[in-house]
PDB file with one MODEL, atoms N, CA, C and O in Angstrom:
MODEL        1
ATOM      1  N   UNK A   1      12.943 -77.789 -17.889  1.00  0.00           N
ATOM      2  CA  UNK A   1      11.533 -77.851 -18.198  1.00  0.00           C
ATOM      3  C   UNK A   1      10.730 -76.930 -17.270  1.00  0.00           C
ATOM      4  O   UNK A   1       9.795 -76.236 -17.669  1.00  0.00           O
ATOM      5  N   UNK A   2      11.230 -76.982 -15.815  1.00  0.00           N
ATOM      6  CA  UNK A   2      10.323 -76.022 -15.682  1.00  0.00           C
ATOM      7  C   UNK A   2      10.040 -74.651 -15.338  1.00  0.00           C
ATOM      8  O   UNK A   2       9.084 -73.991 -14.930  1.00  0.00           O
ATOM      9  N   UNK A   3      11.725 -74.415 -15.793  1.00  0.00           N
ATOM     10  CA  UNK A   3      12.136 -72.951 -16.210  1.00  0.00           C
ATOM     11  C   UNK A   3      11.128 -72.409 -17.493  1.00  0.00           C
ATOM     12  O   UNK A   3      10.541 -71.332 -17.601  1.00  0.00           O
ATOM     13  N   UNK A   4      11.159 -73.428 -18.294  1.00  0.00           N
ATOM     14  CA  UNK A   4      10.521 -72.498 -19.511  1.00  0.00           C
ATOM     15  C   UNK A   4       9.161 -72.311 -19.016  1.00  0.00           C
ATOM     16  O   UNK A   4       8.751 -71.154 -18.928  1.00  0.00           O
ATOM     17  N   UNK A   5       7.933 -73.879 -18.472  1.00  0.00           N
ATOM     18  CA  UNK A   5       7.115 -73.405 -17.822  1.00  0.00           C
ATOM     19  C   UNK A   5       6.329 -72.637 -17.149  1.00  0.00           C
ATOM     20  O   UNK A   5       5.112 -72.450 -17.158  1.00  0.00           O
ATOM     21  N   UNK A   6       7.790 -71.934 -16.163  1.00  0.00           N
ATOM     22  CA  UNK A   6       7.415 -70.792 -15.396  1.00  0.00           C
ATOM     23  C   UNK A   6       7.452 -69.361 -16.124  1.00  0.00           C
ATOM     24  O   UNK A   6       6.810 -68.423 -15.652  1.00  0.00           O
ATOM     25  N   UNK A   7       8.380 -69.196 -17.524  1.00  0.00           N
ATOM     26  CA  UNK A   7       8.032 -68.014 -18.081  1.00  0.00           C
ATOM     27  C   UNK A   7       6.515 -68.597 -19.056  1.00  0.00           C
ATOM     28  O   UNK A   7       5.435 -68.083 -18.765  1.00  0.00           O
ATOM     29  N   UNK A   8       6.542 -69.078 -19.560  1.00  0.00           N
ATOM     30  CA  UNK A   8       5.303 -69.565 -20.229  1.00  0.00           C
ATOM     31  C   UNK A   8       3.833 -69.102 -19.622  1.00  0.00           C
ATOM     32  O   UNK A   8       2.840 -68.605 -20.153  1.00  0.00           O
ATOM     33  N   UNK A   9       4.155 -69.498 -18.253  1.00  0.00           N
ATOM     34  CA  UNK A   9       2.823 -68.897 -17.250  1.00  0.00           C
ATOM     35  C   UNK A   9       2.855 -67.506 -17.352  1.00  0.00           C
ATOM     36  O   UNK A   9       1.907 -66.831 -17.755  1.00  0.00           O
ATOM     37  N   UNK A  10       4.534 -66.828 -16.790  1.00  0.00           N
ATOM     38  CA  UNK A  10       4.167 -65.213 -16.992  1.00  0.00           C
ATOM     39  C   UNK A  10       3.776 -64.649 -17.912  1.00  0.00           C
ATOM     40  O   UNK A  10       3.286 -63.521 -17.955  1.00  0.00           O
ATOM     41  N   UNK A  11       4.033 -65.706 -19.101  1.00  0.00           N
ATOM     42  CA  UNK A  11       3.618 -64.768 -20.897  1.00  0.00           C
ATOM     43  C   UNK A  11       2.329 -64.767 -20.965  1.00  0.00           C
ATOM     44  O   UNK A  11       1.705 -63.793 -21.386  1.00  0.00           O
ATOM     45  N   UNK A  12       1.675 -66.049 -20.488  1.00  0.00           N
ATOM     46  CA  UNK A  12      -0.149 -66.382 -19.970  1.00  0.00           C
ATOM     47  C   UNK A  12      -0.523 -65.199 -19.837  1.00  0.00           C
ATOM     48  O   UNK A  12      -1.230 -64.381 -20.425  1.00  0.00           O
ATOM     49  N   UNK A  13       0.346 -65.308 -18.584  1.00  0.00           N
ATOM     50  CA  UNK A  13      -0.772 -64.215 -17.236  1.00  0.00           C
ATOM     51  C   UNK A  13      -0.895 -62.535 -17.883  1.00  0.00           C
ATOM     52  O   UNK A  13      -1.889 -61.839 -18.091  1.00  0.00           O
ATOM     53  N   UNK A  14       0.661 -62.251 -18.094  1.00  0.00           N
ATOM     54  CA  UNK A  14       0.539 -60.864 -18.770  1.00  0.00           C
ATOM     55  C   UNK A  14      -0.148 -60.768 -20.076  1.00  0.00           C
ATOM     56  O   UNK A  14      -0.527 -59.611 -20.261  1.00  0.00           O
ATOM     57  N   UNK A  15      -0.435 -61.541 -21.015  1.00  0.00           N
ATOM     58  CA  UNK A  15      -1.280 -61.778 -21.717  1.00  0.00           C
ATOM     59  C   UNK A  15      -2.649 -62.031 -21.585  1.00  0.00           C
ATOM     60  O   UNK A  15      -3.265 -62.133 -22.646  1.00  0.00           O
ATOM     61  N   UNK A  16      -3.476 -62.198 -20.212  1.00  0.00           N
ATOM     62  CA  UNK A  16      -4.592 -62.448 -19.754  1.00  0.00           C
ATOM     63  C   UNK A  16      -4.761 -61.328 -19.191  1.00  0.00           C
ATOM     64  O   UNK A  16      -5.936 -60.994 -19.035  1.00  0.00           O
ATOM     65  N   UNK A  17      -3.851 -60.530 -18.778  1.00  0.00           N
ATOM     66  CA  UNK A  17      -4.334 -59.206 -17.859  1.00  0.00           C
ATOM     67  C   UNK A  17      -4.140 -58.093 -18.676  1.00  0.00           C
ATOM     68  O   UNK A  17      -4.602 -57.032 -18.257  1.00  0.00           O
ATOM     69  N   UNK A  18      -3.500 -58.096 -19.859  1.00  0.00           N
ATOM     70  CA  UNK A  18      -3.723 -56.865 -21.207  1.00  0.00           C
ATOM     71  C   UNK A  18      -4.874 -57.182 -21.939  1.00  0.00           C
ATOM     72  O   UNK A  18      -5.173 -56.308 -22.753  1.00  0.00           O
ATOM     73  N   UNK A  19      -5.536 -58.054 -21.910  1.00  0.00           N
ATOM     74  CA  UNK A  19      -6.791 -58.624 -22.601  1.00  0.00           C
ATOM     75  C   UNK A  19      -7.866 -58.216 -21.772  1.00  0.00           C
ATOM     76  O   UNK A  19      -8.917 -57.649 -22.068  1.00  0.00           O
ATOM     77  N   UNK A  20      -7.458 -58.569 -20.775  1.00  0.00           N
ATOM     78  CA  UNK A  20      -8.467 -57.789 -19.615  1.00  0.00           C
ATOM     79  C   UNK A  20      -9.387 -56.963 -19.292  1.00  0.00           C
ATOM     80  O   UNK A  20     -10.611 -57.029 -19.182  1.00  0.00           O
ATOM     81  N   UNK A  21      -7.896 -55.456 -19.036  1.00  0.00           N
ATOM     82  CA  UNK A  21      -7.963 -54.532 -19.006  1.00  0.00           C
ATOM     83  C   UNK A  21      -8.309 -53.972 -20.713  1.00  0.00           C
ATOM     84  O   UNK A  21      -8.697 -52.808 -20.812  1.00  0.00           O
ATOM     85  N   UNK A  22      -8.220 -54.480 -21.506  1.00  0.00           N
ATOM     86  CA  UNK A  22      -8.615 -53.741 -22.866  1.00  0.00           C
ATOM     87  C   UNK A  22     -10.048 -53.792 -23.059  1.00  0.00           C
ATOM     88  O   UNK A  22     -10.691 -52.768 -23.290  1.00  0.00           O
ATOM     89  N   UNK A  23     -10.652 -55.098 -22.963  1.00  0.00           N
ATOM     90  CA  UNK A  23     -12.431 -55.489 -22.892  1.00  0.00           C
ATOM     91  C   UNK A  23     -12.573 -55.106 -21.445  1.00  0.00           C
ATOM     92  O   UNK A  23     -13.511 -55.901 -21.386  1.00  0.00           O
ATOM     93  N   UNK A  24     -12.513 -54.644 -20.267  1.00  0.00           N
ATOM     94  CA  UNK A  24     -13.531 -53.958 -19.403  1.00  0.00           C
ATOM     95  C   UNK A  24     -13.385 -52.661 -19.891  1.00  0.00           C
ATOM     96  O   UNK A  24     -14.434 -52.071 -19.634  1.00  0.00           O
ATOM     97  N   UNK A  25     -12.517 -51.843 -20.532  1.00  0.00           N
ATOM     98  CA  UNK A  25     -12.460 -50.693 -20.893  1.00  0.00           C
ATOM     99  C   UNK A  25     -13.135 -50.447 -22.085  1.00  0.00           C
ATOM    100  O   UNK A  25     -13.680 -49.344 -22.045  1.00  0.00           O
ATOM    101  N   UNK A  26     -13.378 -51.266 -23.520  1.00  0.00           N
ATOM    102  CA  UNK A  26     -13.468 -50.918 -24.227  1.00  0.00           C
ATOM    103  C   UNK A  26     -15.160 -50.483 -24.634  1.00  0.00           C
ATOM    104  O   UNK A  26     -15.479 -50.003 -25.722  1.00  0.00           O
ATOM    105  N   UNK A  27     -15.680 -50.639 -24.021  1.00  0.00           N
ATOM    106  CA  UNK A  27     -17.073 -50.228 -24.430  1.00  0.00           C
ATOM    107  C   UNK A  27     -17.508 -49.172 -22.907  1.00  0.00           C
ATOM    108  O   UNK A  27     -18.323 -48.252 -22.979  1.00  0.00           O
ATOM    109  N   UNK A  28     -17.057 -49.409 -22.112  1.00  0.00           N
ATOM    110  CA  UNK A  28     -17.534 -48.171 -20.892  1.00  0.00           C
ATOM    111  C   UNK A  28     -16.813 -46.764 -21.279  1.00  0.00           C
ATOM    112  O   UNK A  28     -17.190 -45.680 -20.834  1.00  0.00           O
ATOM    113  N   UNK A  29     -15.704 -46.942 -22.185  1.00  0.00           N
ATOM    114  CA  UNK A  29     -14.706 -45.588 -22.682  1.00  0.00           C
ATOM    115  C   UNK A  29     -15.658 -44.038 -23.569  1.00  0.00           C
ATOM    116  O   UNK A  29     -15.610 -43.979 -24.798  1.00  0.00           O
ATOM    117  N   UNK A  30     -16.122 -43.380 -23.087  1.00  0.00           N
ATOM    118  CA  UNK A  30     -16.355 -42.250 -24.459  1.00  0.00           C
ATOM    119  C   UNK A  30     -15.046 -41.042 -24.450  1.00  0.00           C
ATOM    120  O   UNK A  30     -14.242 -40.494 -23.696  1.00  0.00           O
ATOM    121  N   UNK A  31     -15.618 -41.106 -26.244  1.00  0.00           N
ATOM    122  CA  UNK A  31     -14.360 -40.232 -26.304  1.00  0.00           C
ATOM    123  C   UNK A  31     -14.564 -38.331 -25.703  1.00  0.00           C
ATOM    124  O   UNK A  31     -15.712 -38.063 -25.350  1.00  0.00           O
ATOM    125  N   UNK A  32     -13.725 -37.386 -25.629  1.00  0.00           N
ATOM    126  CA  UNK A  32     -14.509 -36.380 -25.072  1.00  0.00           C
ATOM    127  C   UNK A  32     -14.524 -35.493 -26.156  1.00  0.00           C
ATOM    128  O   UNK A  32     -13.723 -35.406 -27.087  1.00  0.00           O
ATOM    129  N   UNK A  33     -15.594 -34.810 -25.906  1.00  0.00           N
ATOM    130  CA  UNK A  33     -16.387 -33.721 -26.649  1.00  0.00           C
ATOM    131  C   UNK A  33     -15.282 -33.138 -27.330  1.00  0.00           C
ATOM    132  O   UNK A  33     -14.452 -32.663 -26.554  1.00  0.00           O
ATOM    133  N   UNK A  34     -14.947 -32.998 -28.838  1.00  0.00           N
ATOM    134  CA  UNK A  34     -14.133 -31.684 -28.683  1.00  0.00           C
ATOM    135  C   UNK A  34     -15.228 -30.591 -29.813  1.00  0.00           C
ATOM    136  O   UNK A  34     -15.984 -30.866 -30.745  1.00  0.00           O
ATOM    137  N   UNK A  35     -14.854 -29.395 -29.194  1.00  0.00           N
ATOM    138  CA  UNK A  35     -15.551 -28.539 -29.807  1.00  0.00           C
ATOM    139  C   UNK A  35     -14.615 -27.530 -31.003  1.00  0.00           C
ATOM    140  O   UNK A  35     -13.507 -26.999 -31.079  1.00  0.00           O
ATOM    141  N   UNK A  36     -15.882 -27.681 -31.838  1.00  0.00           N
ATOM    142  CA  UNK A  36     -15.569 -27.433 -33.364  1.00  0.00           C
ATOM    143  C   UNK A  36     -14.826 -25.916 -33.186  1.00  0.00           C
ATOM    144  O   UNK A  36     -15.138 -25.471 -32.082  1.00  0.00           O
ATOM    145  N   UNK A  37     -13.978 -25.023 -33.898  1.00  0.00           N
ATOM    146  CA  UNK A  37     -13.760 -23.726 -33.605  1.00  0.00           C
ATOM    147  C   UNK A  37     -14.436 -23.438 -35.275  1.00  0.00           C
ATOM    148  O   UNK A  37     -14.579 -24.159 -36.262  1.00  0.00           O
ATOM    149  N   UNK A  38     -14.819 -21.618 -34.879  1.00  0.00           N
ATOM    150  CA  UNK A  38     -15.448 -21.382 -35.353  1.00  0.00           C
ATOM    151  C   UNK A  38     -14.228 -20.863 -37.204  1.00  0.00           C
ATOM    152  O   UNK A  38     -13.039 -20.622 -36.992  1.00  0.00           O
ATOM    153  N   UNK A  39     -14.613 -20.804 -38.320  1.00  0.00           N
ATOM    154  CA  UNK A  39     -13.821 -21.137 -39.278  1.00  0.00           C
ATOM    155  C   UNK A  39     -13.167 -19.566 -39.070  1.00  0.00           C
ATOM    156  O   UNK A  39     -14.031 -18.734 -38.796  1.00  0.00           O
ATOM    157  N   UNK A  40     -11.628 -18.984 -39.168  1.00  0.00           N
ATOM    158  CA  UNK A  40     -11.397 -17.890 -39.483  1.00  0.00           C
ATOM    159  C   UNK A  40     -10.988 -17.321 -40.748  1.00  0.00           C
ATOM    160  O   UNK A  40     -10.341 -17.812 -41.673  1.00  0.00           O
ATOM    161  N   UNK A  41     -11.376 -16.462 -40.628  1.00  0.00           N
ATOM    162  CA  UNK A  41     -11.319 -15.584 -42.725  1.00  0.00           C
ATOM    163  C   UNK A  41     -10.141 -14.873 -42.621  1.00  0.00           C
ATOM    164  O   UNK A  41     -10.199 -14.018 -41.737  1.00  0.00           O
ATOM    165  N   UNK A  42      -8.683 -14.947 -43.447  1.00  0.00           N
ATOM    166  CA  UNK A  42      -8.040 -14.586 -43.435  1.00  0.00           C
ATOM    167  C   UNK A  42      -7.835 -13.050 -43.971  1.00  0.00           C
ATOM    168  O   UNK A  42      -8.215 -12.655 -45.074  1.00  0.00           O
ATOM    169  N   UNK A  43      -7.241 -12.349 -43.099  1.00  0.00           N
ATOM    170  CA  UNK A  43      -7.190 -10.776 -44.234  1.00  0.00           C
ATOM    171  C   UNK A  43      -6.898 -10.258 -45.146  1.00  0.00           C
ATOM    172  O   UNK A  43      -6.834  -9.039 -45.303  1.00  0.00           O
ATOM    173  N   UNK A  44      -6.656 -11.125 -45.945  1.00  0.00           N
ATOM    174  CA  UNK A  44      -6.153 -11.010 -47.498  1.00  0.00           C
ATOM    175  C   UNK A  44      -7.669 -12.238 -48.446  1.00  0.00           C
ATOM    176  O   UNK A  44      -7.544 -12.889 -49.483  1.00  0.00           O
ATOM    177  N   UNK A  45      -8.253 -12.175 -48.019  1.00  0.00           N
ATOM    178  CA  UNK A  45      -9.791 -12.895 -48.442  1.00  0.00           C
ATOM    179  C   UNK A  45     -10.607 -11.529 -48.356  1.00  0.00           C
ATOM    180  O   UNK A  45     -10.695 -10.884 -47.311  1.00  0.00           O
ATOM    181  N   UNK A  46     -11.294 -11.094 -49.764  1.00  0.00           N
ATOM    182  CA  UNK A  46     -12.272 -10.334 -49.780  1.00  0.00           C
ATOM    183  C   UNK A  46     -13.485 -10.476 -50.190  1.00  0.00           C
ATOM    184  O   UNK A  46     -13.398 -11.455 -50.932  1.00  0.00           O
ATOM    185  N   UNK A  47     -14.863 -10.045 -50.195  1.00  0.00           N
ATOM    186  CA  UNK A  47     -15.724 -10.425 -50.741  1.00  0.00           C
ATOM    187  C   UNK A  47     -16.310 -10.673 -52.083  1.00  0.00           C
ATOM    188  O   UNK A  47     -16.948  -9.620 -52.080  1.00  0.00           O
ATOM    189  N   UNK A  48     -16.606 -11.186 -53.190  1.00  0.00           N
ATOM    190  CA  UNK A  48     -16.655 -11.100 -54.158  1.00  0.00           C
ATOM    191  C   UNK A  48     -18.337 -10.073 -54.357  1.00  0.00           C
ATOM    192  O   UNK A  48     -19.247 -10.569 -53.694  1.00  0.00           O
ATOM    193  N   UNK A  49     -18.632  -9.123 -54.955  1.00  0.00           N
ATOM    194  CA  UNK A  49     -19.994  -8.580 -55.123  1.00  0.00           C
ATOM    195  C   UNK A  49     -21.238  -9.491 -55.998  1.00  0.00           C
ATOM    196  O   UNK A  49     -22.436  -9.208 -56.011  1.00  0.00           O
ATOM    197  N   UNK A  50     -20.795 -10.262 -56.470  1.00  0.00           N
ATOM    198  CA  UNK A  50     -21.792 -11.496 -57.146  1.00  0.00           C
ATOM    199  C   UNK A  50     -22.646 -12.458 -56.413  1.00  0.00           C
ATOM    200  O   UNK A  50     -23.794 -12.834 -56.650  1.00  0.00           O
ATOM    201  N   UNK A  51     -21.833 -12.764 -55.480  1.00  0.00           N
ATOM    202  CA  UNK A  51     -22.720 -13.616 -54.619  1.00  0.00           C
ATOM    203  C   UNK A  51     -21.919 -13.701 -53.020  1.00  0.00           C
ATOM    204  O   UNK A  51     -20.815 -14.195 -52.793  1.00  0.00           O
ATOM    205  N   UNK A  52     -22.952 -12.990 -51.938  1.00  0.00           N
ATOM    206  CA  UNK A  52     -22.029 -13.054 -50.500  1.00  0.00           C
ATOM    207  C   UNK A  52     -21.024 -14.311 -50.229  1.00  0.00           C
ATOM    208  O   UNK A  52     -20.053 -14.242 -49.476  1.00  0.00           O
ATOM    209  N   UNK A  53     -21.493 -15.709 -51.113  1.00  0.00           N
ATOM    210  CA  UNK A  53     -20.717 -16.985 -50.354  1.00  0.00           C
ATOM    211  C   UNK A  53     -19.285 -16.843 -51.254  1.00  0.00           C
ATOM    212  O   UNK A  53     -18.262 -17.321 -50.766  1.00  0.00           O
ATOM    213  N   UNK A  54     -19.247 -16.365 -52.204  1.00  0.00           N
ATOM    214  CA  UNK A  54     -18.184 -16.085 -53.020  1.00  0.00           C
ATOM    215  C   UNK A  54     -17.099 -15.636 -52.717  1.00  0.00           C
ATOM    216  O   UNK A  54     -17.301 -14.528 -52.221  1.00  0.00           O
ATOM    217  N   UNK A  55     -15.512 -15.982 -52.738  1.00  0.00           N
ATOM    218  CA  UNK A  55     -14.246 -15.125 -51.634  1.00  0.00           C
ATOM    219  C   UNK A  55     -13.248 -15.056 -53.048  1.00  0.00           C
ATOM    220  O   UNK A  55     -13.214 -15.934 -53.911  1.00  0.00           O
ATOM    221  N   UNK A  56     -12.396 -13.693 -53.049  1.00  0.00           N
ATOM    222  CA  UNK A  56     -11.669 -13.851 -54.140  1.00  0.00           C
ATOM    223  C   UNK A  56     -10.341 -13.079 -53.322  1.00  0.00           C
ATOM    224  O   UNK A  56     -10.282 -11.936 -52.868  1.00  0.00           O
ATOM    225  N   UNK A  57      -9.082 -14.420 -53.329  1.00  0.00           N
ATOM    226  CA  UNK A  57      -7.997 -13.531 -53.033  1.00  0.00           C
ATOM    227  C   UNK A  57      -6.939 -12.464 -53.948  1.00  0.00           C
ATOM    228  O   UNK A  57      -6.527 -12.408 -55.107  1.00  0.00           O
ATOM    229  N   UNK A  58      -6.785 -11.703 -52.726  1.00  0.00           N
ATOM    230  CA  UNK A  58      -5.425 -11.059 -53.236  1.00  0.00           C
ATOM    231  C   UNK A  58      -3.927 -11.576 -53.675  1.00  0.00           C
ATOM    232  O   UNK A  58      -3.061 -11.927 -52.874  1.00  0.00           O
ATOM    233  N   UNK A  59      -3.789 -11.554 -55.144  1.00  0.00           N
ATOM    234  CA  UNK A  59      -2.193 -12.130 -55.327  1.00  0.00           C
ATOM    235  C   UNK A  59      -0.954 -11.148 -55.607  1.00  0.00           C
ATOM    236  O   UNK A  59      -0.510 -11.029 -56.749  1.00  0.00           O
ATOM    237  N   UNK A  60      -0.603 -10.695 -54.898  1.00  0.00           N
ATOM    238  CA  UNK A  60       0.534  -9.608 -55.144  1.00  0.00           C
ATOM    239  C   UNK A  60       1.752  -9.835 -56.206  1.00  0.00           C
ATOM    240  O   UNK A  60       2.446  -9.025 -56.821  1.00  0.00           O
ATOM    241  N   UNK A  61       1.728 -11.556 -56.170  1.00  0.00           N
ATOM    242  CA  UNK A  61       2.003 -11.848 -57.237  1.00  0.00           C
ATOM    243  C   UNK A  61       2.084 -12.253 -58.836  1.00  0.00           C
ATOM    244  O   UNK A  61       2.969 -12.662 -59.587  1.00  0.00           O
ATOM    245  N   UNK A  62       0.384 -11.848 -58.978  1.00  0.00           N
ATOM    246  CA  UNK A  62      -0.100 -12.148 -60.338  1.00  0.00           C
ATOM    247  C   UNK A  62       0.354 -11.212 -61.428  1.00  0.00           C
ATOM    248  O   UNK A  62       0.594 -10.008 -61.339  1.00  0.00           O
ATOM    249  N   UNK A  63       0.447 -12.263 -62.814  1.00  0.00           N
ATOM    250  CA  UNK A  63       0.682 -10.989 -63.768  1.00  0.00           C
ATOM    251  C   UNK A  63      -0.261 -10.531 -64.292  1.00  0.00           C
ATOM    252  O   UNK A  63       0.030  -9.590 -65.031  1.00  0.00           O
ATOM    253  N   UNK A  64      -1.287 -10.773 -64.246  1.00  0.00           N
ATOM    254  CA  UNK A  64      -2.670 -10.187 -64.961  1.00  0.00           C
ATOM    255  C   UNK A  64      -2.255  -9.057 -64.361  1.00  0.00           C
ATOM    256  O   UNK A  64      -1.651  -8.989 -63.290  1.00  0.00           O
ATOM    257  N   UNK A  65      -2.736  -7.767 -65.377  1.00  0.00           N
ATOM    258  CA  UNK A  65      -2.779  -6.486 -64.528  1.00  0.00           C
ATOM    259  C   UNK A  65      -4.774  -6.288 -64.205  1.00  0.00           C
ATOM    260  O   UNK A  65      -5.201  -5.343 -63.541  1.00  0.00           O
TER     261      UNK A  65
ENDMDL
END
């Protein structure tokens, strides 16, 4: 009896001190900044003449001629 007792307490305790440490952390925590990168245009993307936002790729493999 008071073998099991005594793990019973350690399952407590380590269970009281991961609870702990999770609520003093969880609201003082921010996450950090990450900064956006800027989008890159690949070199096979060209402009379409209809409208600047417009991109029309190159398919080396198409059969349309």
């Amino acid at each position: 009896m008071r073998f099991q007792a005594f793990w019973l307490t350690v399952i407590a305790l380590a269970l009281a001190a991961i609870a702990a440490g999770y609520f003093s952390g969880a609201s003082s925590a921010r996450l950090p900044a990450r900064p956006t990168p800027a989008p890159r245009v690949s070199t096979h993307v060209t402009a379409v003449t209809r409208d600047p936002s417009d991109t029309a790729v190159e398919d080396p493999f198409s059969t349309t001629w």
